[in-house]
mmCIF entry with sequence, helices, sheets and N, C-alpha, C, O atoms, coordinates in Angstrom:
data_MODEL
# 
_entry.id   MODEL 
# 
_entity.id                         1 
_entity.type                       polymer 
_entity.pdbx_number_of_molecules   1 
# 
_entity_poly.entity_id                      1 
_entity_poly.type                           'polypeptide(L)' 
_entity_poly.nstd_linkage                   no 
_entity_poly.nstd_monomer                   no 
_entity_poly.pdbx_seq_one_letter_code       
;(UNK)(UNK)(UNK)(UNK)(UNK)(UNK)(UNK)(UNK)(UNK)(UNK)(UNK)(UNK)(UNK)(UNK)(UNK)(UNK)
(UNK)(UNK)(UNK)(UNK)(UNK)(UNK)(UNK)(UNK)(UNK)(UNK)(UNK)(UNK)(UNK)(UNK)(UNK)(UNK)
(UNK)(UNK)(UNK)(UNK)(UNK)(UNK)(UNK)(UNK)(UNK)(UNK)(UNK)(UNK)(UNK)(UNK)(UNK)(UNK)
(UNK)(UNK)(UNK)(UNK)(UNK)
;
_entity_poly.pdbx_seq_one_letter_code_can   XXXXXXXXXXXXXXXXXXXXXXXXXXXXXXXXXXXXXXXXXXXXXXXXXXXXX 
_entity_poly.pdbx_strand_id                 A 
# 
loop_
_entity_poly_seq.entity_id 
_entity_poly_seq.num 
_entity_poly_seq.mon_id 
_entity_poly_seq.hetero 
1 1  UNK n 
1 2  UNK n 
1 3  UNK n 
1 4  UNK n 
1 5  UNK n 
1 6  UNK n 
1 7  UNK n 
1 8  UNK n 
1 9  UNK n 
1 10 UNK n 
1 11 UNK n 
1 12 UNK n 
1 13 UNK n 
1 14 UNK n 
1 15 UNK n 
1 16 UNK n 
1 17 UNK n 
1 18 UNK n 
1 19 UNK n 
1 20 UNK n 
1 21 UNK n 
1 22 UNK n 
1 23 UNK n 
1 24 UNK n 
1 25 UNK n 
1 26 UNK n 
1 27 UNK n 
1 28 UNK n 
1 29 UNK n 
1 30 UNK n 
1 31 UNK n 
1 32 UNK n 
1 33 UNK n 
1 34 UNK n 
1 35 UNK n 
1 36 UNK n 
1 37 UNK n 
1 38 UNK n 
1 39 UNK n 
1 40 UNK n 
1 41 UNK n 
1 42 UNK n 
1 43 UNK n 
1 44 UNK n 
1 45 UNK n 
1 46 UNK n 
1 47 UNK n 
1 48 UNK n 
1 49 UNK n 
1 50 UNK n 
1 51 UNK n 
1 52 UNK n 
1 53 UNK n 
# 
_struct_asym.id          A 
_struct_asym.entity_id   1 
# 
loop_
_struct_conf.conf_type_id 
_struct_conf.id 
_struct_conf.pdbx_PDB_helix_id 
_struct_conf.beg_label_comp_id 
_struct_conf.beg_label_asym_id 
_struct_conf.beg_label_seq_id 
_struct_conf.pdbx_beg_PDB_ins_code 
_struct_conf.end_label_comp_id 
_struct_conf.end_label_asym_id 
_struct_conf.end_label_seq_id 
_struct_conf.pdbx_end_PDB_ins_code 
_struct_conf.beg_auth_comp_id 
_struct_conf.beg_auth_asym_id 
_struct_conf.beg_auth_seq_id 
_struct_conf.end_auth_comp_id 
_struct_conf.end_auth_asym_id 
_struct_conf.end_auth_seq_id 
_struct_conf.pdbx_PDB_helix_class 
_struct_conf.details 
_struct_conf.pdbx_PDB_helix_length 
HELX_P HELX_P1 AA1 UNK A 2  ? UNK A 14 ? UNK A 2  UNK A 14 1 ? 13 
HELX_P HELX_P2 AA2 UNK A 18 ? UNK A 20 ? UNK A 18 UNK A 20 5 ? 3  
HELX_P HELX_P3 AA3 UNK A 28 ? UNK A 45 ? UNK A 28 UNK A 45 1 ? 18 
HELX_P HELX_P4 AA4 UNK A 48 ? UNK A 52 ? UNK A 48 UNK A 52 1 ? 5  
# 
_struct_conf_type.id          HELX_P 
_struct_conf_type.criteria    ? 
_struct_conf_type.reference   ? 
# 
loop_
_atom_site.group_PDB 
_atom_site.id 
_atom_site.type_symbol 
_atom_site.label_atom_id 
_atom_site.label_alt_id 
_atom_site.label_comp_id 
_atom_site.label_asym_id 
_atom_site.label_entity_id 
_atom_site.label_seq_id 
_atom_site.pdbx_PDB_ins_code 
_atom_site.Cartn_x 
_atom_site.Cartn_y 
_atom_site.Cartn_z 
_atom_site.occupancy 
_atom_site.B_iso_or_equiv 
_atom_site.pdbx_formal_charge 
_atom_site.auth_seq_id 
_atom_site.auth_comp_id 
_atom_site.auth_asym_id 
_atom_site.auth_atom_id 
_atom_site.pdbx_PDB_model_num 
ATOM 1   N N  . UNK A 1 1  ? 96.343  129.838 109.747 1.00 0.00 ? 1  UNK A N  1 
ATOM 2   C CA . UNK A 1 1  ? 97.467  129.047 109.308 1.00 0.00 ? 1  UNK A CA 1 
ATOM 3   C C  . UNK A 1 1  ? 97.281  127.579 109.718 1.00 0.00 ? 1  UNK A C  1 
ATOM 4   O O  . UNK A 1 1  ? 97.787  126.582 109.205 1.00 0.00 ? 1  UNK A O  1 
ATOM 5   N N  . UNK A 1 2  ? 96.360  127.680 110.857 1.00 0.00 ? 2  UNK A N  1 
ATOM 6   C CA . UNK A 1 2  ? 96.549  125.549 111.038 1.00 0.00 ? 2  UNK A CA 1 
ATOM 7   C C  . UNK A 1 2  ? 95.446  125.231 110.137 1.00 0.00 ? 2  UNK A C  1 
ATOM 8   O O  . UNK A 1 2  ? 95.260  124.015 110.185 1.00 0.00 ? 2  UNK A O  1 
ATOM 9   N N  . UNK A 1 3  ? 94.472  125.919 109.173 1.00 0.00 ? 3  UNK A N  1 
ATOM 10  C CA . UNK A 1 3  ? 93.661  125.448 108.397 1.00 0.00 ? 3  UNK A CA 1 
ATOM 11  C C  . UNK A 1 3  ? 94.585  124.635 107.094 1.00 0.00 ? 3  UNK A C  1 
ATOM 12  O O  . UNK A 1 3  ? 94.524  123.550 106.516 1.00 0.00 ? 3  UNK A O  1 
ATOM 13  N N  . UNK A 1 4  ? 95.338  125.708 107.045 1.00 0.00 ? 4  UNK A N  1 
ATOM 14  C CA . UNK A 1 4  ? 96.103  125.384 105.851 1.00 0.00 ? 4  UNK A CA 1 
ATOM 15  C C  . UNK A 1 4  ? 97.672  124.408 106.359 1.00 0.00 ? 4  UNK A C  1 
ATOM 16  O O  . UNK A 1 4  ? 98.026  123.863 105.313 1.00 0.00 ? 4  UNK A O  1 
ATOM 17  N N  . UNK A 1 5  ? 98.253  124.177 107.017 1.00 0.00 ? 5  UNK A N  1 
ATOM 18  C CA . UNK A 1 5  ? 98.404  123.134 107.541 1.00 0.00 ? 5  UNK A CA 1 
ATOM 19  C C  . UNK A 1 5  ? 97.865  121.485 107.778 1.00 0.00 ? 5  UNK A C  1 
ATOM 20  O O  . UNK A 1 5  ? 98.224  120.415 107.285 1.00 0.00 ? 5  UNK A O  1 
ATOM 21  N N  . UNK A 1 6  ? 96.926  121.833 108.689 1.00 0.00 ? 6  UNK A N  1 
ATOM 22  C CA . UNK A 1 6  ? 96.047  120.931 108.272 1.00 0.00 ? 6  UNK A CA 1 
ATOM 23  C C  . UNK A 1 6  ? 95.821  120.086 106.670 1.00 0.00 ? 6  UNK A C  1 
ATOM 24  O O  . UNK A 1 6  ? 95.860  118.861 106.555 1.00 0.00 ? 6  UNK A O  1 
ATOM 25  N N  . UNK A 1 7  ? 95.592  121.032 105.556 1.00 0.00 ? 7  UNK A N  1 
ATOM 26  C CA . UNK A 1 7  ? 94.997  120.669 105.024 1.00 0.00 ? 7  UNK A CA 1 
ATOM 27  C C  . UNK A 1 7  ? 96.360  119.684 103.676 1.00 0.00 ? 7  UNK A C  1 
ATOM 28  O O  . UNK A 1 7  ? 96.246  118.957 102.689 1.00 0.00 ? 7  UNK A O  1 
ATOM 29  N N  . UNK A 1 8  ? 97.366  120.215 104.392 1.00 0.00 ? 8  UNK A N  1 
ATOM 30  C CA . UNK A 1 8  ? 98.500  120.035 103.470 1.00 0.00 ? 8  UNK A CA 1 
ATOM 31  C C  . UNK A 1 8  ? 99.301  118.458 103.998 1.00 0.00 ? 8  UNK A C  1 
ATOM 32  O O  . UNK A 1 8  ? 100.009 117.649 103.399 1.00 0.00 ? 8  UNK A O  1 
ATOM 33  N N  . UNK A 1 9  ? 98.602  118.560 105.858 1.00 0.00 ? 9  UNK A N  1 
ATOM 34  C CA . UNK A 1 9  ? 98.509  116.895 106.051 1.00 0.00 ? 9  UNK A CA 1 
ATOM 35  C C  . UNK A 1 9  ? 98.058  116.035 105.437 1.00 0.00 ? 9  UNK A C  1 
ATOM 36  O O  . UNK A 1 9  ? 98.639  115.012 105.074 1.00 0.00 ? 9  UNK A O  1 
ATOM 37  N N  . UNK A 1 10 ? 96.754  116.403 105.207 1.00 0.00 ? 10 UNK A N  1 
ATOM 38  C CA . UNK A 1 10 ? 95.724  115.355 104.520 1.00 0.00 ? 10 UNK A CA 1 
ATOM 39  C C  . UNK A 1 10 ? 96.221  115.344 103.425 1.00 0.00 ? 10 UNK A C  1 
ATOM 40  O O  . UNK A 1 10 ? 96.631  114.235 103.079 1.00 0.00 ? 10 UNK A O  1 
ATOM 41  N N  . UNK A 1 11 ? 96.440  116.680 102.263 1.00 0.00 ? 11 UNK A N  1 
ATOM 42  C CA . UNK A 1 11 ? 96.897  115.942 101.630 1.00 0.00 ? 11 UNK A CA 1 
ATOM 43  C C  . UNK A 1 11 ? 97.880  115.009 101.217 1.00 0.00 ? 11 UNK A C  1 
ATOM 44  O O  . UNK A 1 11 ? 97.824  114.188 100.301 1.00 0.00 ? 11 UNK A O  1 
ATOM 45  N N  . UNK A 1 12 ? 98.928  115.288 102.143 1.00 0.00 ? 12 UNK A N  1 
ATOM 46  C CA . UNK A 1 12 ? 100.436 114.475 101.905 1.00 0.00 ? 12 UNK A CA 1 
ATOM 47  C C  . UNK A 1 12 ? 100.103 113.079 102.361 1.00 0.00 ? 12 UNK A C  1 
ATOM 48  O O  . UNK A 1 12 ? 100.911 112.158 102.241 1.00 0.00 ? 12 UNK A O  1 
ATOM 49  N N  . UNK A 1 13 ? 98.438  112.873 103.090 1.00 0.00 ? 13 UNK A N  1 
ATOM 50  C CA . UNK A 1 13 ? 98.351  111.643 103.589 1.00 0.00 ? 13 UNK A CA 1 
ATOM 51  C C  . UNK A 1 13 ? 97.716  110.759 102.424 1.00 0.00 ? 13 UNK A C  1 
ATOM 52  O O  . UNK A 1 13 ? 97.512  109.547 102.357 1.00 0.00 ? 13 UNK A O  1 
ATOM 53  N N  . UNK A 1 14 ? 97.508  111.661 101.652 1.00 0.00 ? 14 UNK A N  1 
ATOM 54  C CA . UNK A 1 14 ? 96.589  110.890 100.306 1.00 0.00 ? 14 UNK A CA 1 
ATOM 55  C C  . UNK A 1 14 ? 97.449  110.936 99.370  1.00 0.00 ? 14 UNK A C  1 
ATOM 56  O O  . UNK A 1 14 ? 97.055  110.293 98.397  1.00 0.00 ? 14 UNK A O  1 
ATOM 57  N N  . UNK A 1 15 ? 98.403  111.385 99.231  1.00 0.00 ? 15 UNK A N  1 
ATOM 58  C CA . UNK A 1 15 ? 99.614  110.947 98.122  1.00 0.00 ? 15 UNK A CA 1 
ATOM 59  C C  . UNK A 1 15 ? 100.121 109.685 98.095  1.00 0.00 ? 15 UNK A C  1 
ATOM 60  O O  . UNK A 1 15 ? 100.175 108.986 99.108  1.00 0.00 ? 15 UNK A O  1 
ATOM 61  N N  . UNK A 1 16 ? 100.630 109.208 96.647  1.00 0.00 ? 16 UNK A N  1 
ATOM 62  C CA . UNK A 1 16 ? 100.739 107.850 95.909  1.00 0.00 ? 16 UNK A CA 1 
ATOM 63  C C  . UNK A 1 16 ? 101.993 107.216 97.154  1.00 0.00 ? 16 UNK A C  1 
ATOM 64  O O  . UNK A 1 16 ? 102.330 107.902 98.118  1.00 0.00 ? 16 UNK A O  1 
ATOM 65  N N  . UNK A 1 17 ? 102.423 106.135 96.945  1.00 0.00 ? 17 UNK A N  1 
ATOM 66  C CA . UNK A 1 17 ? 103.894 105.675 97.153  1.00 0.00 ? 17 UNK A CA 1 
ATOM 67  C C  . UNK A 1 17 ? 104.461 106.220 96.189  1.00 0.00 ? 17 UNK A C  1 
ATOM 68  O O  . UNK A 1 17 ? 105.300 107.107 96.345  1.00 0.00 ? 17 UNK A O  1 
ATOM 69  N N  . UNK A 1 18 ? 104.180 105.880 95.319  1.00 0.00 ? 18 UNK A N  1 
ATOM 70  C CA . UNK A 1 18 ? 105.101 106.639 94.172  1.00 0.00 ? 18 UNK A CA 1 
ATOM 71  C C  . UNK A 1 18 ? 105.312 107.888 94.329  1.00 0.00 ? 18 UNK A C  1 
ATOM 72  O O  . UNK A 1 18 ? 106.360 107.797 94.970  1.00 0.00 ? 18 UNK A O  1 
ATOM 73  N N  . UNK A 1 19 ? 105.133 108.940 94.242  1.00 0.00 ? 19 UNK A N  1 
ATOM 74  C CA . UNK A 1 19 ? 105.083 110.001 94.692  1.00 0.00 ? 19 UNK A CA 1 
ATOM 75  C C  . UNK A 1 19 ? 106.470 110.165 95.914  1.00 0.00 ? 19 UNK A C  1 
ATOM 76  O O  . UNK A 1 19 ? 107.507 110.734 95.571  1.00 0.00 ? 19 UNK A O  1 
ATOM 77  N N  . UNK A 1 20 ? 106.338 109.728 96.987  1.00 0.00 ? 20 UNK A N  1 
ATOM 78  C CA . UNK A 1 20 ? 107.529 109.323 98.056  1.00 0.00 ? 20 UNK A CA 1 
ATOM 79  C C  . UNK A 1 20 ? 108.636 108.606 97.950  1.00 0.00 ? 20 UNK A C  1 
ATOM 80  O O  . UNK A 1 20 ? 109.567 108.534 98.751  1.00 0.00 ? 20 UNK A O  1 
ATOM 81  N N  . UNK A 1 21 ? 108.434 107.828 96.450  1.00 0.00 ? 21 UNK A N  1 
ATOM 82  C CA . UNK A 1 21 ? 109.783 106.643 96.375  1.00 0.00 ? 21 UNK A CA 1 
ATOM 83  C C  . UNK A 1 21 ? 110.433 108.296 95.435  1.00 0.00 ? 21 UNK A C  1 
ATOM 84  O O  . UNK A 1 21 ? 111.339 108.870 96.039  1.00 0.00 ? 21 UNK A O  1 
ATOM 85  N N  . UNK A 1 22 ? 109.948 108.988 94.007  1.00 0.00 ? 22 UNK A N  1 
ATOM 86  C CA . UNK A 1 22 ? 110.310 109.413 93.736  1.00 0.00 ? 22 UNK A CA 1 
ATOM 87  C C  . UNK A 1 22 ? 110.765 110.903 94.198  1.00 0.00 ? 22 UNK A C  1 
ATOM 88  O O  . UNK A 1 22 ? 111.599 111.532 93.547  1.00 0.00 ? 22 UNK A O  1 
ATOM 89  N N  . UNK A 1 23 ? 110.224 111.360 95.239  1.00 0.00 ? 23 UNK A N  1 
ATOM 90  C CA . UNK A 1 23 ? 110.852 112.763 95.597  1.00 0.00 ? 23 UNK A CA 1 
ATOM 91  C C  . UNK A 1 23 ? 111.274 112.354 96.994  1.00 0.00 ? 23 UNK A C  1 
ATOM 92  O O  . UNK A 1 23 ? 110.736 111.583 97.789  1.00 0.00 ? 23 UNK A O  1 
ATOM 93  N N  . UNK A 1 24 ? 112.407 113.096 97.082  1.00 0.00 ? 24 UNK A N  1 
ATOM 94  C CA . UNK A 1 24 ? 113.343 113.421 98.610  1.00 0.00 ? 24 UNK A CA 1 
ATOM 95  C C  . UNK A 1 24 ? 112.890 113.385 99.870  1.00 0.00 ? 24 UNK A C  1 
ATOM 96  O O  . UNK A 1 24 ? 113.337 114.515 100.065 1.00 0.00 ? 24 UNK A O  1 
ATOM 97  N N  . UNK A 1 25 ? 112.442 113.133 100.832 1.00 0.00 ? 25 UNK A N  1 
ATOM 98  C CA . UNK A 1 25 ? 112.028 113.731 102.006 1.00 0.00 ? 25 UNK A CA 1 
ATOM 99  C C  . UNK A 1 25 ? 112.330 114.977 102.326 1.00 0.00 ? 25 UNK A C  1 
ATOM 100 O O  . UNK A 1 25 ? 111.443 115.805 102.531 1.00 0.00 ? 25 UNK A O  1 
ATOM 101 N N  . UNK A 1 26 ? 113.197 115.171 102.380 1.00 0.00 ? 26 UNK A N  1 
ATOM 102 C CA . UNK A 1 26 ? 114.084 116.297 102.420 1.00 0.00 ? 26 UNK A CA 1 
ATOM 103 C C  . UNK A 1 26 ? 113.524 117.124 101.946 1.00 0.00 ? 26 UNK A C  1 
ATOM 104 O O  . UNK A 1 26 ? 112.840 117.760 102.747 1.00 0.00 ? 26 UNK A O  1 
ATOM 105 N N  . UNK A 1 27 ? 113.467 117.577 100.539 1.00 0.00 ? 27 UNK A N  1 
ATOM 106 C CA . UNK A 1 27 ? 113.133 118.151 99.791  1.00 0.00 ? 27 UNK A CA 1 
ATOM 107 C C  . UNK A 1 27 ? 111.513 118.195 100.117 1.00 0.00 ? 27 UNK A C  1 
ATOM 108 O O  . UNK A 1 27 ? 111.093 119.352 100.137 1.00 0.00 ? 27 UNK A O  1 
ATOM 109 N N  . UNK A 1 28 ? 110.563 117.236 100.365 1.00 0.00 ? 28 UNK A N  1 
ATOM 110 C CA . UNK A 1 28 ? 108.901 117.561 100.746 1.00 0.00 ? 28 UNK A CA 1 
ATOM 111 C C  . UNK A 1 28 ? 108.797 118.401 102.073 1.00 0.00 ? 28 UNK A C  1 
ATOM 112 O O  . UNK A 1 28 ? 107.947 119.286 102.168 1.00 0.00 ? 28 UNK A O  1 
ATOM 113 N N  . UNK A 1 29 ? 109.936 118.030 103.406 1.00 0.00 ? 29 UNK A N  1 
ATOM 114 C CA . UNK A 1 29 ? 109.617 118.729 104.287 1.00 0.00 ? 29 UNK A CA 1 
ATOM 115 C C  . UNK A 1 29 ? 110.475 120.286 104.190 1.00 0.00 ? 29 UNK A C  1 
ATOM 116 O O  . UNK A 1 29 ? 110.421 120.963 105.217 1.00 0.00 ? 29 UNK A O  1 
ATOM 117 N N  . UNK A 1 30 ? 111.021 120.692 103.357 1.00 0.00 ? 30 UNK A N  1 
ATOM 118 C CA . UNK A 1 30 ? 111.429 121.779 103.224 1.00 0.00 ? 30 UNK A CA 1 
ATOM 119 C C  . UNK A 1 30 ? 110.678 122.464 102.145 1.00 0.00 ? 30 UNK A C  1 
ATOM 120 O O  . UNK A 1 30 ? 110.492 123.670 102.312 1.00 0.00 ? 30 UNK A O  1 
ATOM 121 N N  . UNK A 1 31 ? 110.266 121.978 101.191 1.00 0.00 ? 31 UNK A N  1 
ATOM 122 C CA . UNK A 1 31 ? 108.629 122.925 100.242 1.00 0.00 ? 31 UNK A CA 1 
ATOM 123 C C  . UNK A 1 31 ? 107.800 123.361 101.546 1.00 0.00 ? 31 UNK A C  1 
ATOM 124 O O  . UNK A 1 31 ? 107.537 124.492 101.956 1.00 0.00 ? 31 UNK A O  1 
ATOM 125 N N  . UNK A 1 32 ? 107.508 122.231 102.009 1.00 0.00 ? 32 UNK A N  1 
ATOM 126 C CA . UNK A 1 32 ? 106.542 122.258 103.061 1.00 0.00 ? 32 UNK A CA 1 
ATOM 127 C C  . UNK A 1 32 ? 106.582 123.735 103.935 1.00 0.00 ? 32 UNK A C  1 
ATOM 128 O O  . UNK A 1 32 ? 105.739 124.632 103.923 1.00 0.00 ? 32 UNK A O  1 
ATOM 129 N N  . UNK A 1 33 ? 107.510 123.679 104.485 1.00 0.00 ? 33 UNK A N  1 
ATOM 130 C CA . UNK A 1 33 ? 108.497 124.441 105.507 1.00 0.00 ? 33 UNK A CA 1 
ATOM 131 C C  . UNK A 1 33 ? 108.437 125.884 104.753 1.00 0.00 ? 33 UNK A C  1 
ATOM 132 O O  . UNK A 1 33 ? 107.735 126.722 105.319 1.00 0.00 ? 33 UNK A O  1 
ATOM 133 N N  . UNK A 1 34 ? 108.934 126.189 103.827 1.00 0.00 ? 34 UNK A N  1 
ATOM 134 C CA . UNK A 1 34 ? 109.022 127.134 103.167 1.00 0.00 ? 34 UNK A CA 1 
ATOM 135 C C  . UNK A 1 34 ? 107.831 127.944 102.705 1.00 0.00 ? 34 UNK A C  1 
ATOM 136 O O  . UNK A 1 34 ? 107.593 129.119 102.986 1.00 0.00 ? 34 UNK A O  1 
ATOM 137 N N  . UNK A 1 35 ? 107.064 127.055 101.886 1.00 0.00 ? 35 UNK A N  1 
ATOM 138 C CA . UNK A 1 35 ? 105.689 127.102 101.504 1.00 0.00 ? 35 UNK A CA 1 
ATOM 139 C C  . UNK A 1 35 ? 105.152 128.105 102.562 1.00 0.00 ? 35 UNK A C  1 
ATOM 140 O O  . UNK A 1 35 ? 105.156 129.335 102.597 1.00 0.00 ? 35 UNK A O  1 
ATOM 141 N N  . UNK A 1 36 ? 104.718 127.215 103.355 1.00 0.00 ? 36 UNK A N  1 
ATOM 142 C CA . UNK A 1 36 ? 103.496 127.927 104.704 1.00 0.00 ? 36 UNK A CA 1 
ATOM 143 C C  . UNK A 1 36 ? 104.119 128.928 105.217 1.00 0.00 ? 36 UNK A C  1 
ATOM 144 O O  . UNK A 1 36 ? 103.481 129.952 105.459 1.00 0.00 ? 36 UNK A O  1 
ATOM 145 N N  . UNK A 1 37 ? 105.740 128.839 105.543 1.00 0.00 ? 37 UNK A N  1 
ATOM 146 C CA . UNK A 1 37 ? 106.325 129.720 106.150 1.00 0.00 ? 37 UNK A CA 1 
ATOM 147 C C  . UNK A 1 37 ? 106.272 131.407 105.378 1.00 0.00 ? 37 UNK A C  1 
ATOM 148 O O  . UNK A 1 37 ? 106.238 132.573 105.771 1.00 0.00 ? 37 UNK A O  1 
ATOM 149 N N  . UNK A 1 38 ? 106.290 130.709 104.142 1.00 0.00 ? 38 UNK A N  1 
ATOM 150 C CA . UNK A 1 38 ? 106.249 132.367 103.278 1.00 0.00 ? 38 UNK A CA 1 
ATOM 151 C C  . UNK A 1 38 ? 104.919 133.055 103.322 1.00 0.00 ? 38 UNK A C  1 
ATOM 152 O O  . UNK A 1 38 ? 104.875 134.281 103.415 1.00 0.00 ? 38 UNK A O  1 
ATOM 153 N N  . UNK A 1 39 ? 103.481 132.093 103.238 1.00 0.00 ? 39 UNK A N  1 
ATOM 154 C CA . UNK A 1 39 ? 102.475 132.358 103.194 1.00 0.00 ? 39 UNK A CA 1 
ATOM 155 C C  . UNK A 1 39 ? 102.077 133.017 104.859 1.00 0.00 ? 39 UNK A C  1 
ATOM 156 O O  . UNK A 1 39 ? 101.312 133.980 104.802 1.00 0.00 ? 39 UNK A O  1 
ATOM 157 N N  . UNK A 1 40 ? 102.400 132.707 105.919 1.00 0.00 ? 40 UNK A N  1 
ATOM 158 C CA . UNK A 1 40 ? 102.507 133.709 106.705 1.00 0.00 ? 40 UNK A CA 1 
ATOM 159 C C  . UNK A 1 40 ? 102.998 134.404 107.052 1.00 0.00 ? 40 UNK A C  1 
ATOM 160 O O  . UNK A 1 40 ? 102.524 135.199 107.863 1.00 0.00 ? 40 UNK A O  1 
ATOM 161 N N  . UNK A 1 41 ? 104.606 134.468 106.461 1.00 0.00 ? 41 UNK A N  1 
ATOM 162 C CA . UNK A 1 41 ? 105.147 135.914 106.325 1.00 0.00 ? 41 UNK A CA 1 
ATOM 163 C C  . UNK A 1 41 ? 104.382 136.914 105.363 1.00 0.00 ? 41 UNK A C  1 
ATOM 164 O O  . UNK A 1 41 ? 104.691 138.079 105.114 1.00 0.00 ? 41 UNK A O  1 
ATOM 165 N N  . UNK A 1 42 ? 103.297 136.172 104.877 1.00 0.00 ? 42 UNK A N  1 
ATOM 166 C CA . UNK A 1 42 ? 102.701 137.692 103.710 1.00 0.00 ? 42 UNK A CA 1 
ATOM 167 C C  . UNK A 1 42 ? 101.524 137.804 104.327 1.00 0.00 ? 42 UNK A C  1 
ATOM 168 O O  . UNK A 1 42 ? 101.568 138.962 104.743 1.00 0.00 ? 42 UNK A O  1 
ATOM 169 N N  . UNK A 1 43 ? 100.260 137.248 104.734 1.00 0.00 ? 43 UNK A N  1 
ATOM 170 C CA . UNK A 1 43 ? 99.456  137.464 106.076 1.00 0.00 ? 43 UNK A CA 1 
ATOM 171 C C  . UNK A 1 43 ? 99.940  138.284 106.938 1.00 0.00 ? 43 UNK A C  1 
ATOM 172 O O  . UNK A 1 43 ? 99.325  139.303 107.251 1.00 0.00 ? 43 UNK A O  1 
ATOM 173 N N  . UNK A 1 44 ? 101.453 137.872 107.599 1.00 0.00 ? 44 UNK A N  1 
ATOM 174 C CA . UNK A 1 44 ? 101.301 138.619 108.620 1.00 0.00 ? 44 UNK A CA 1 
ATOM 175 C C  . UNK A 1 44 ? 101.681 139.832 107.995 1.00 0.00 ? 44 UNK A C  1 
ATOM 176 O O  . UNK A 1 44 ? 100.795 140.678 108.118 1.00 0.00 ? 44 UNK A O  1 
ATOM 177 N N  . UNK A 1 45 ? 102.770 140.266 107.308 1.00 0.00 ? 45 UNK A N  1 
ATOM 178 C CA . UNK A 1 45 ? 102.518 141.549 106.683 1.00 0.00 ? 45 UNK A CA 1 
ATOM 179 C C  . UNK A 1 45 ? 101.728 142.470 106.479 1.00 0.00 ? 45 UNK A C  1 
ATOM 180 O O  . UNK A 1 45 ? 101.664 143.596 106.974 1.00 0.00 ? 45 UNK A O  1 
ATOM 181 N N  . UNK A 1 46 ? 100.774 141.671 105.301 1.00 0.00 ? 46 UNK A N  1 
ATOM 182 C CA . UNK A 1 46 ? 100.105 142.342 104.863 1.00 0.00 ? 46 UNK A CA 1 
ATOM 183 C C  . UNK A 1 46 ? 98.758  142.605 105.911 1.00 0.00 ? 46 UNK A C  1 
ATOM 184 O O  . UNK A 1 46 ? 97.737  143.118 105.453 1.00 0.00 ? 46 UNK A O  1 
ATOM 185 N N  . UNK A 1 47 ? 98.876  142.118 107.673 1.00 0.00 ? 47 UNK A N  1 
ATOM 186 C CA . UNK A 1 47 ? 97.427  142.280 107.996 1.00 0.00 ? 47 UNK A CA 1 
ATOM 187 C C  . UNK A 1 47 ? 98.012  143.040 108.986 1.00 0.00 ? 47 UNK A C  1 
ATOM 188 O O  . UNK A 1 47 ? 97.279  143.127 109.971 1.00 0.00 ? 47 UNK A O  1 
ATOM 189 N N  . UNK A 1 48 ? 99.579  143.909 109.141 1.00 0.00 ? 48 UNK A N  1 
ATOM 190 C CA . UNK A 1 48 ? 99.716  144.773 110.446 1.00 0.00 ? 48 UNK A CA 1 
ATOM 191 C C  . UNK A 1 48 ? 99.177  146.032 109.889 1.00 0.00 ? 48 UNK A C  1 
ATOM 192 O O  . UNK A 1 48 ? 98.154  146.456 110.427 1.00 0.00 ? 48 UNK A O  1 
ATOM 193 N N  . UNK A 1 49 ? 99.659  146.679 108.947 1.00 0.00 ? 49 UNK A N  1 
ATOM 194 C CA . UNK A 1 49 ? 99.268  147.952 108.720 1.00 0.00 ? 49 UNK A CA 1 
ATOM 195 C C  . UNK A 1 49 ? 97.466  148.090 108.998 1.00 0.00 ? 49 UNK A C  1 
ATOM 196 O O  . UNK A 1 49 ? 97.030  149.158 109.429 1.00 0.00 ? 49 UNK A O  1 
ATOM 197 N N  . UNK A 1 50 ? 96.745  147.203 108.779 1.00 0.00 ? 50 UNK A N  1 
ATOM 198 C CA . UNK A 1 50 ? 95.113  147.452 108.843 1.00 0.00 ? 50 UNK A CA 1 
ATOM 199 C C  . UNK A 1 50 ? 95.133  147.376 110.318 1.00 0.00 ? 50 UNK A C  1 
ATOM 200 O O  . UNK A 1 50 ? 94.361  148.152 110.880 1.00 0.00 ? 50 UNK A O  1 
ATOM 201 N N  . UNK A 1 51 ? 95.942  146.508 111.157 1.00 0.00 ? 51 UNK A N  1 
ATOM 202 C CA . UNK A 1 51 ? 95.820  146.649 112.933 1.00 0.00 ? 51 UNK A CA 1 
ATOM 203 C C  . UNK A 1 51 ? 96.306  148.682 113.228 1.00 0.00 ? 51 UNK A C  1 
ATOM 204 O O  . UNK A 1 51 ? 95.658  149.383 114.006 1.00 0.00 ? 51 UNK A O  1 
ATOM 205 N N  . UNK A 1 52 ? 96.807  148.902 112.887 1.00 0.00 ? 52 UNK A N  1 
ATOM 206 C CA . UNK A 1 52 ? 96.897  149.935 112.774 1.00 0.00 ? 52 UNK A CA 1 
ATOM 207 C C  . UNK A 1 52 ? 96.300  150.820 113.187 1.00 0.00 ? 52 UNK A C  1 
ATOM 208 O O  . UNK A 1 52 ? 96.633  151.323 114.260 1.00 0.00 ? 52 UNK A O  1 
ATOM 209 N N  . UNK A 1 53 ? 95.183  151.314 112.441 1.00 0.00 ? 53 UNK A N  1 
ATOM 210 C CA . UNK A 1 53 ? 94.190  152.472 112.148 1.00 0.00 ? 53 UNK A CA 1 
ATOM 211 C C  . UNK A 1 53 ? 92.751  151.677 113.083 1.00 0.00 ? 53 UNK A C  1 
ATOM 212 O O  . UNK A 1 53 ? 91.663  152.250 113.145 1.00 0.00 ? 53 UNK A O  1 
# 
């Protein structure tokens, strides 16, 4: 997960001004937030049952 983190810095560090005049803050750090947050709620899911056995 900090790969992909990481990588969602860089890119938000290479995005336009434009890009920031036109969308919310708000709204980027909560995609953000949500985003990664869901993507390791399905990792972690999907990688207990294989700890398992």
């Amino acid at each position: 997960m900090h790969d992909l983190r990481t990588a969602v810095y860089g890119r938000l560090q290479r995005m336009s001004l434009a890009f920031f005049t036109r969308t919310r803050t708000g709204e980027v750090q909560s995609r953000i937030a949500n985003d990664i947050g869901g993507m390791q709620a399905t990792v972690t899911s999907t990688r207990r049952p294989w700890c398992r056995t």
